[in-house]
N, C-alpha and C positions, 0 to 999 in steps of 0.2 A: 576143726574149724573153731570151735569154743576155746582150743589154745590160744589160735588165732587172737579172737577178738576182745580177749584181756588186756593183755601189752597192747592193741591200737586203742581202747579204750580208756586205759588209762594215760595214754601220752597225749589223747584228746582234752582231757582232764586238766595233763598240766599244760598247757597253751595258757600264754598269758590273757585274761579276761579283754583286753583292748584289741588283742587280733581276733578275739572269737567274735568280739560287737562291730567290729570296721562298718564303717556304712560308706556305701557305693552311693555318689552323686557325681546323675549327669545333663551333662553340659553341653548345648551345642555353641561348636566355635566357628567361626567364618570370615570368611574375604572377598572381596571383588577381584583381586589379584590372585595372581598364582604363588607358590611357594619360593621359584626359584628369583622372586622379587625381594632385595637381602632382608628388607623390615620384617617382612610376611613372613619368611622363613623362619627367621628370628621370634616367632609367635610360637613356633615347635622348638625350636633348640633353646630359647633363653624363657622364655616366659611360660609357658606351660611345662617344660621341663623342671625349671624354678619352683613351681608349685607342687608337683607332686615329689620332689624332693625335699622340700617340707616338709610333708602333710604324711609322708613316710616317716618321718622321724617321731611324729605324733602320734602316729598308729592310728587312730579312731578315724580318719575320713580318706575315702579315694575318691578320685575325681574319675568318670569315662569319659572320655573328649569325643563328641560327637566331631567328625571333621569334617567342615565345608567349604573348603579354601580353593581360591581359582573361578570366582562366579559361578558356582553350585547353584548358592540359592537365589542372588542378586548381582547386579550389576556396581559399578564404578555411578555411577548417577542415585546408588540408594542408599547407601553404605549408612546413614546417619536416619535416616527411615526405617530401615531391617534393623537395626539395634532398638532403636526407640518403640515401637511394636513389638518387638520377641520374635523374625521373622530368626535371628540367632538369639541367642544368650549373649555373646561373646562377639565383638567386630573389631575389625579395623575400620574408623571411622573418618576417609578424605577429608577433611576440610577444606581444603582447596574448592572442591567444589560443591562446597555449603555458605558463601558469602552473604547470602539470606539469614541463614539463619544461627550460622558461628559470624558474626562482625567482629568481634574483636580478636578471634582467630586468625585474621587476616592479616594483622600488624605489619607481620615480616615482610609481607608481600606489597604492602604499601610503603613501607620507610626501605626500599634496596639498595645495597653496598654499603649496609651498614654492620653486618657480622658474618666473617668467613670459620669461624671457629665452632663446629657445630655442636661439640658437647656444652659448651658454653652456651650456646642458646637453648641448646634443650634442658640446661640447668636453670636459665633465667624464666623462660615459659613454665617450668613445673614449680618455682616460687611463687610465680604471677598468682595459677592456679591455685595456691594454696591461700595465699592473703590477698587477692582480688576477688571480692565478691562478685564483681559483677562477670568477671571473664565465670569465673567458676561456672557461675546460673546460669550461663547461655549453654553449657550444658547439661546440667541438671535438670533445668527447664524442658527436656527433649526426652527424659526419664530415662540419663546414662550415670554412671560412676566412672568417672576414667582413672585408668590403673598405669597405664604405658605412653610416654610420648613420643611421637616422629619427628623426623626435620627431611629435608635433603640433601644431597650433596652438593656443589656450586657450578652454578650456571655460566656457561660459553656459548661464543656465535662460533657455529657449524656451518661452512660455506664451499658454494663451489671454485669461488676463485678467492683467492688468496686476500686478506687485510693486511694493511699496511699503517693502518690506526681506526679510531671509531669515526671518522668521516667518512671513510670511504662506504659506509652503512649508507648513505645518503641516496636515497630513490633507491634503493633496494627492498626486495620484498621478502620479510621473513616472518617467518609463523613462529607461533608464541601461544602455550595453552593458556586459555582467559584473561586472568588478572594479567598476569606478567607481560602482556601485550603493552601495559602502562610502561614497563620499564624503557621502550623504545621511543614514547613519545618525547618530541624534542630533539632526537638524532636525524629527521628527515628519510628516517627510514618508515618503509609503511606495515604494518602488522597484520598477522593474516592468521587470523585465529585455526590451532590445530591441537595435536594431541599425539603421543608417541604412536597412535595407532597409523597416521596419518603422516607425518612428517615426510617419510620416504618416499612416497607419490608423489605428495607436496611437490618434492626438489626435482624428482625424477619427469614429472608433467611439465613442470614449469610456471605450478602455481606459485610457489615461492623461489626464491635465492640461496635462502641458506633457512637455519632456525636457533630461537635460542631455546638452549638445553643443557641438560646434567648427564654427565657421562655414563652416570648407571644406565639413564635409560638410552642413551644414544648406542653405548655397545650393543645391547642384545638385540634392538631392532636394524642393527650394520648400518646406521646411518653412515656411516666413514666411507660407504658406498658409493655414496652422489652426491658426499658433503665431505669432501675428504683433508680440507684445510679448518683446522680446529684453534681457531684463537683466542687464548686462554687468557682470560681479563678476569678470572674468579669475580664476577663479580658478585655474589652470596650466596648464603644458606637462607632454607627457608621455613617454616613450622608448616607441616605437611599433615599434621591428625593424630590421631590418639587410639590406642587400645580399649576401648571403653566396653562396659557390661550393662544389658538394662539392669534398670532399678530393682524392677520387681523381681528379678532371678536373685541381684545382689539382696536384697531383704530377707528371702530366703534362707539363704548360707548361714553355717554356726560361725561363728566369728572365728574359729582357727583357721578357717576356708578363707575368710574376709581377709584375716591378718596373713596368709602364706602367699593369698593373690598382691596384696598391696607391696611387700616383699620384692615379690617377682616381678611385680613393674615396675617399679624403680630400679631393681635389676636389670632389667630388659633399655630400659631409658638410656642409664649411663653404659651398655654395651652397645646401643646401638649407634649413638655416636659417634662411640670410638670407632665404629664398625666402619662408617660412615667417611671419615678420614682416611683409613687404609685403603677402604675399597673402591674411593674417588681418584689415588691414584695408579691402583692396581688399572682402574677400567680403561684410563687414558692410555696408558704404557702396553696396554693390550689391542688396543684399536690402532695405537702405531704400528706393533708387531703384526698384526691378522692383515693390513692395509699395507705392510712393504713394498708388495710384489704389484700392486694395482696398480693404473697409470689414468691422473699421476697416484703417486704415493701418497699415504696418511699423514700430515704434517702439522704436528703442533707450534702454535706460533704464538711465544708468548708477550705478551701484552705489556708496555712498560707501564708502571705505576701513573704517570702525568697522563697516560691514553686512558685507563680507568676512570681517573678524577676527571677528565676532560665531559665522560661520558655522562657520571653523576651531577656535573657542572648542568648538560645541559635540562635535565630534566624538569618539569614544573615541579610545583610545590605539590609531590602526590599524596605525601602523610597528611598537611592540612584540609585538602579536599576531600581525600578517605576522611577524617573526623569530623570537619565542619558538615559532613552529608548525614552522618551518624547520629552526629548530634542534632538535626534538625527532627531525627526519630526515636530520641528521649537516649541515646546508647553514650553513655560517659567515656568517648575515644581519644582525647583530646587529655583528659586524663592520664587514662592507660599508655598512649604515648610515651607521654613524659616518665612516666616510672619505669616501662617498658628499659626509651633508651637511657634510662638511669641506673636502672640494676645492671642494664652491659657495659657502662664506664665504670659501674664500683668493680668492674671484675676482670679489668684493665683492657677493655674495649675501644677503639679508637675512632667511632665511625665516619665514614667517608666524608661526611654530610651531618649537620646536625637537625634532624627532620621537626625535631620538638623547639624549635628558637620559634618566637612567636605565637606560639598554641595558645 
C-alpha cells in the first residue's frame, strides 16, 4: 500500500496549482419557456456552454448551473420579477409583456414593418443598450445586468380561408398577443386578444378567423390545423427580451466570471439571430409539409409588396402615440425613436414607413 501511495502522492503534488484552487460557483438559471423553444435552448447550447468554455480555459472558476427551464420556478407573467428578486440568478426575461415597466423596450412593437432583418435589430438594440442611458436604466433599475438579446421571427395572418390582399382582413376577427393587437388597427379587422397557448381554440370555437403570428410558434402549437392558409406579408421582427442576471448575484462574480458571461452573450445574441432566419424558414416549409395530406391543404400565400405597404399605409400614427403617452410620464421616447430608426437606416434599413417624421 505505501508503494501505492508514493507515486499517487507525488503526482498530486504535481497538478498544476490553478486546478488544485478551482472554485465551484453556483448559479441558478431559469425560464418560463421550455427548452425546445429555439432562444431557450440556445441558453444551453450557446450561452452557458460559451461560458464554461471559457472559464475552462482559465482554470480557476466552474460554474454548476442550477437548471430551471420550462416554468419550474415561474410563469410567462414573472419573468422580469423572478430575476429582479433572486427567485433565479439567471432568466430569460419577456419583455413583451412588461410594457409597464420595460417602455422603451417596446419600440419595435410600436414602429411595425419597419425591420425584417433580425440580426440587424438585434445588433441596433444592443447598441441602443450600451449608449442609451435611459433604455439601459429601465433595466438596471429592476436590479438586472442583461448579458443576451432576443428578437423574433416575422409575423403572418394565419387563416381559415384564404387572402387575396389585406382587405379582405376587413370584419374579420383575429387574435393578436397584446401589443401587436395595435398592428390591425385601421385594417377594419377586429383584434381579439390571445396567446400561442390559446390561438387554436380561438380558430377551432369560432372565437376568431385566423391570427397573427411567427411561424416558430404557430408550428409546434399545428396551428396549420384550423388556420391552414398562411399569408406571408413578413411583416416584422420584433425585440422580444433579454438574458439578464440579477445584480446582486452579478456583484458577486470575480470578474473572469463577469468577463466569460458578457462573452457568451454576445455570443448567444449574434447566434441567435442568425438562428432566427434559418429557422423561420425551416418552420414554414415544415407546416407545408406536415399540412399536405389535410384538407384543405397547408398553403402559403405570398403577399405582394404594394399589399404589405397598403397594410402599413393604413395604420394610425402608433410610434407617435406609444411616445407622446410616454412622454407625458417623464420616459424620453420620442427620443429613442428617432435614433432607434436611425441606427437601422445607418445599416442600410429601408423602413416601410417612417415612424419618427414628426416626433
Amino acid at each position: 500500500m505505501k508503494k501505492l501511495l508514493g507515486p499517487i502522492l507525488a503526482a498530486f503534488l504535481a497538478l498544476p496549482a490553478a486546478a488544485m484552487a478551482q472554485e465551484t460557483i453556483s448559479l441558478t438559471i431559469a425560464s418560463s419557456h421550455p427548452t425546445v423553444v429555439p432562444w431557450v435552448g440556445m441558453i444551453k447550447t450557446h450561452f452557458m456552454a460559451r461560458t464554461d468554455e471559457i472559464l475552462a480555459k482559465g482554470g480557476k472558476y466552474k460554474i454548476r448551473w442550477n437548471e430551471a427551464f420550462g416554468g419550474q420556478l415561474y410563469k410567462a407573467n414573472a419573468t422580469l420579477s423572478s430575476v429582479e428578486e433572486g427567485v433565479t440568478d439567471i432568466g430569460w426575461v419577456f419583455s413583451f409583456l412588461e410594457p409597464a415597466q420595460l417602455p422603451l423596450s417596446q419600440v419595435s412593437t410600436n414602429t411595425p414593418f419597419t425591420v425584417t432583418n433580425v440580426p440587424v435589430l438585434l445588433e441596433v438594440m444592443e447598441t441602443l443598450l450600451e449608449s442609451n442611458e435611459a433604455f439601459r436604466k429601465e433595466w438596471e433599475n429592476h436590479n438586472l445586468k442583461v448579458l443576451g438579446l432576443t428578437a423574433t421571427d416575422l409575423y403572418d395572418i394565419y387563416t381559415k380561408k384564404p387572402l387575396t390582399g389585406i382587405g379582405d382582413i376587413r370584419g374579420m376577427k383575429l387574435s393578436a398577443p397584446g401589443v401587436l393587437g395595435n398592428w390591425l388597427r385601421g385594417t377594419g379587422a377586429n383584434a381579439v386578444d390571445g396567446a400561442l397557448t390559446t390561438f387554436y381554440t380561438d380558430i377551432q370555437t369560432g372565437v376568431s378567423d385566423g391570427v397573427l403570428t411567427l411561424a416558430l410558434g404557430a408550428l409546434p402549437i399545428k396551428l396549420y390545423e384550423v388556420a391552414p392558409y398562411i399569408s406571408r406579408f413578413d411583416a416584422a421582427a420584433a425585440f422580444s427580451g433579454a438574458i439578464a442576471i440579477n445584480k446582486d448575484s452579478w456583484d458577486r462574480l470575480p470578474d473572469e466570471v463577469r468577463n466569460a458571461m458578457i462573452e457568451a452573450g454576445k455570443y448567444y445574441t449574434v447566434s441567435h439571430g442568425e438562428d432566427m432566419v434559418r429557422l423561420h424558414e425551416d418552420a414554414l416549409n415544415k407546416m407545408v409539409e406536415l399540412g399536405a395530406r389535410q384538407s384543405p391543404p397547408v398553403t402559403i400565400i405570398p403577399m405582394p409588396a404594394e399589399e404589405r405597404q397598403k397594410w402599413v399605409d393604413m395604420l394610425p400614427n402608433l410610434a407617435a402615440e406609444w411616445a407622446a403617452k410616454l412622454e407625458g410620464q417623464g420616459v424620453p421616447a420620442k427620443a429613442f425613436v428617432k435614433e432607434y430608426m436611425g441606427a437601422l437606416r445607418a445599416r442600410g434599413v429601408e423602413p416601410s414607413r417612417n415612424w419618427d417624421e414628426g416626433l
